[in-house]
C-alpha positions, 0 to 999 in steps of 0.5 A: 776087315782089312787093316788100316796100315801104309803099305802094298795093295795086293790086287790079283798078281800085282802089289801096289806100293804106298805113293804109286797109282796104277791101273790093272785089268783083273782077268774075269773069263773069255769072250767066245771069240777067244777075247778076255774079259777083264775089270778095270780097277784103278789103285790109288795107294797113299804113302800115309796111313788110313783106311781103305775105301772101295768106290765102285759103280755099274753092278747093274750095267745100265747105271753108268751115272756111276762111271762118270763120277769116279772118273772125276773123284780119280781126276782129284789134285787132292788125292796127291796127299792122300792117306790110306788107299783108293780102290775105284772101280768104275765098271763091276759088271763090264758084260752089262756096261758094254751090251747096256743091259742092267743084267749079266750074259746069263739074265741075272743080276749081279747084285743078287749074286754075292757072295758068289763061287767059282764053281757057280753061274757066270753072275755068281764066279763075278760075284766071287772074284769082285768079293775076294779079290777087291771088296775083302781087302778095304776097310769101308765102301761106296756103291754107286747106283741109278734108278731103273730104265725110264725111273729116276732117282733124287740124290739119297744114301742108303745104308745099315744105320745100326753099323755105326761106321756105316751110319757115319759114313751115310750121314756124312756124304751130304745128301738130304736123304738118308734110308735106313735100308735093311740088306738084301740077300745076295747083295752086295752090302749084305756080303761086305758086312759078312767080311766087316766092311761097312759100305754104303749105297748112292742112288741117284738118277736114271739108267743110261743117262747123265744127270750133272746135278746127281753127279756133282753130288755124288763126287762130293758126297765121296770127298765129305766120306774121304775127309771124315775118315781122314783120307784128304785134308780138311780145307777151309771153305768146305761148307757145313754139311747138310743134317739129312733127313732119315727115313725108316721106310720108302714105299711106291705108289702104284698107278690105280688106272691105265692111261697117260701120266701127267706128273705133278711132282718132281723127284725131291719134293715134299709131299703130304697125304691127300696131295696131288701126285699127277693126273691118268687119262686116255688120249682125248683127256676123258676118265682122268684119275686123280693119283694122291700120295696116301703118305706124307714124305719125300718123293725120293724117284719117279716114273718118267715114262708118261704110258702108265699102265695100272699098278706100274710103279709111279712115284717112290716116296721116302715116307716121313711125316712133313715138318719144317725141319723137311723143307728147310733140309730140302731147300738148302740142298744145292750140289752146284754150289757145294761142288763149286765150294768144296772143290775150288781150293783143290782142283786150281789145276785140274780140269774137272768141271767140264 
């Protein structure tokens, strides 16, 4: 893990000093028109001590909900006083972002990939470059995800639970869902811990969409990380922070026939075994089936394409026996009003809500 220290970031060819902020392109290959390719990373170097935080987001091409966030996180009047560095990184798989494909040129994925060779597959030599030359000099991480084309997610964390930095990180972004995910090999996160780097996973609406809610949501889940790790200044009227609701499992429910979808629940409802999910039908409203959550929990990302064919994956649920503790935690989430809360005494001069 990187040290905790006021001084130069060094990123490729350049040395970013403590109070400067800059952009730089980090040369990944050539177009075959000859044209480079490069990644955009922005540094945002205190002039304080602190950690270093990675925000990144589009790994998947496709999940550009990512983008938007970061672009608002960069626009903070509080970053003015920051302590430690910001390493944004808004677009990790630009090959995807610009053709919206979820996937590199060479049909891999690149969150599949790490750690990556500069000898191997095009995913792979990303992989390598984004690892070495970004990931391996922070001291903590945020990666920004959406569901899948046409599945949309409800605002949740993942994370390794027993790295306790990690944990803190997670239960302090503010989200009412927390899953004790286990990491996946070639992934990123999987590739952070081998270098000491506790990071932490945002997943949060659709593929190529916008969602304002999952937005506001994640730019304060950011600023809640930045100030439990001492990066920004706490400021009075910041709210209390939700207590999450841990799951130890998600499982998704299948479509038991073909037909057409007529979904019941909402992504962040509560549901209990035996519940009605939504109705499968043909087109005239004959041999309708009844689709039944088995479990009870969370409904934590939903199919929101209504053609349904059997075993499509429809509802995703965060399984956790129903308490009251569940709903109360689930009623009080409100990112609009904590966007609003928390981010009005430091942006008077910012134009960021809109």
């Amino acid at each position: 893990m990187a040290e905790t220290k006021a001084g130069p970031f060094p990123i490729g060819d350049v040395q970013v000093q403590p109070g400067e902020r800059r952009i730089i392109e980090l040369p990944v290959t050539e177009l075959s028109t000859n044209t480079p390719m490069t990644m955009p990373v922005q540094v945002v170097c205190g002039r304080r001590p602190g950690p270093t935080l990675l925000v990144c987001a589009a790994i998947h091409g496709d999940e550009i909900l990512g983008v938007e966030i970061i672009r608002r996180v960069l626009k903070l009047s509080a970053l003015r006083r920051l302590h430690g560095t910001l390493v944004a990184v808004p677009i990790v798989n630009v090959f995807g972002f610009i053709s919206q494909s979820r996937y590199l040129p060479d049909r891999r994925d690149l969150n599949r990939s790490f750690p990556g060779s500069p000898q191997g597959s095009l995913a792979s030599r990303v992989a390598h470059l984004f690892l070495e030359e970004i990931v391996a000099k922070c001291t903590h991480g945020v990666d920004l995800h959406t569901g899948a084309l046409h599945r949309g997610n409800y605002p949740q964390v993942r994370a390794n639970l027993d790295d306790p930095e990690a944990a803190r990180m997670a239960m302090s972004f503010g989200v009412p869902v927390v899953i004790n995910a286990t990491v996946r090999d070639g992934s990123l996160r999987q590739a952070a811990r081998s270098h000491g780097v506790p990071l932490i996973v945002y997943e949060a609406g659709e593929a190529l969409r916008f969602d304002e809610m999952s937005i506001r949501a994640g730019v304060k889940g950011i600023m809640r990380v930045m100030r439990d790790l001492g990066m920004l200044h706490v400021v009075r009227g910041t709210g209390k922070i939700l207590e999450p609701i841990i799951a130890r499992s998600t499982t998704w429910l299948r479509a038991p026939a073909s037909g057409i979808l007529r979904a019941s629940a909402a992504p962040g409802a509560q549901v209990r075994a035996g519940g009605n999910l939504g109705h499968i039908s043909n087109a005239f409203g004959d041999d309708e089936v009844e689709v039944k959550s088995p479990w009870n929990g969370i409904l934590i990302g939903r199919t929101n394409l209504p053609l349904v064919y059997e075993g499509d994956a429809l509802f995703h649920i965060a399984r956790i026996e129903g308490t009251q503790v569940v709903a109360e935690t689930l009623d009080a989430f409100s990112p609009e009003e904590a966007y609003a809360e928390g981010l009005t005494a430091e942006l008077a001069d910012d134009p960021l809500i809109s």
